[in-house]
Wavefront OBJ file of the C-alpha trace (Angstrom):
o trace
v 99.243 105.909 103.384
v 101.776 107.513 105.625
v 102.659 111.270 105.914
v 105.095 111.274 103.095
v 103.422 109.724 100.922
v 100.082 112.207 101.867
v 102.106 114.942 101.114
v 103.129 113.722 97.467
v 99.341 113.069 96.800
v 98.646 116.313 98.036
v 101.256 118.656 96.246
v 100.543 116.484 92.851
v 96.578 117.185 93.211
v 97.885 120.553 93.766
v 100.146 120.614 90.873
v 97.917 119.523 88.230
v 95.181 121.971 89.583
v 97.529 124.879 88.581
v 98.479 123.309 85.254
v 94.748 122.870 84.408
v 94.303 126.714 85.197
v 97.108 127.324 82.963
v 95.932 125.332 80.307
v 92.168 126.862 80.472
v 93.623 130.279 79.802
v 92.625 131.483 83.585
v 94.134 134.750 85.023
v 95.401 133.082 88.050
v 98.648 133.952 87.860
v 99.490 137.668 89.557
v 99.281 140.909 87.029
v 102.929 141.223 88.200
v 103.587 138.006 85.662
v 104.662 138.947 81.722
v 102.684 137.157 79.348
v 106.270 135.550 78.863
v 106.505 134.617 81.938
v 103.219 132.214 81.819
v 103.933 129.165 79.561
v 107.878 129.262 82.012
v 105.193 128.516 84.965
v 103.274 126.224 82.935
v 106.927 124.590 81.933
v 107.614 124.736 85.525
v 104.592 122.667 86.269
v 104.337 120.440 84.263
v 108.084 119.508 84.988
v 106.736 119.032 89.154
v 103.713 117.178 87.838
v 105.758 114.945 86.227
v 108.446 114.375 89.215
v 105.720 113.638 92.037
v 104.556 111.209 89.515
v 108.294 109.494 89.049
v 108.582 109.422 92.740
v 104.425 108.023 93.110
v 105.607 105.378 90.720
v 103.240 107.095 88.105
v 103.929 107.299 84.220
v 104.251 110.817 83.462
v 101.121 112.212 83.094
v 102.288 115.898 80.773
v 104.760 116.212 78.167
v 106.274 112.773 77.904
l 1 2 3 4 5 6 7 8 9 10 11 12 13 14 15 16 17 18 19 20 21 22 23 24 25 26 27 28 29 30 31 32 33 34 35 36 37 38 39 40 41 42 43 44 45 46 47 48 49 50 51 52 53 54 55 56 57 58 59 60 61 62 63 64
């Protein structure tokens, strides 16, 4: 695996980390965040999740 590709891995491990947090209801996000603001991030999220997937040659994994 070369450094690119390490850093792809990494950021979608990352990614789908934060969406699980999302998606369990934690309070990760800082008090500073509206409730409105949350499912944006989760949006957000899932929209990088599915991107690093695209370019990992990876079906989508969220939302289609």
């Amino acid at each position: 695996m070369d450094k690119r590709t390490a850093k792809q891995e990494a950021c979608f491990r990352i990614a789908m980390v934060a969406l699980t947090a999302l998606e369990s209801g934690e309070d990760w996000l800082p008090d500073n965040y509206s409730t409105e603001d949350v499912p944006k991030v989760a949006t957000a999220i899932e929209e990088v999740i599915n991107e690093l997937a695209r370019r990992g040659g990876r079906e989508p994994l969220v939302g289609g």
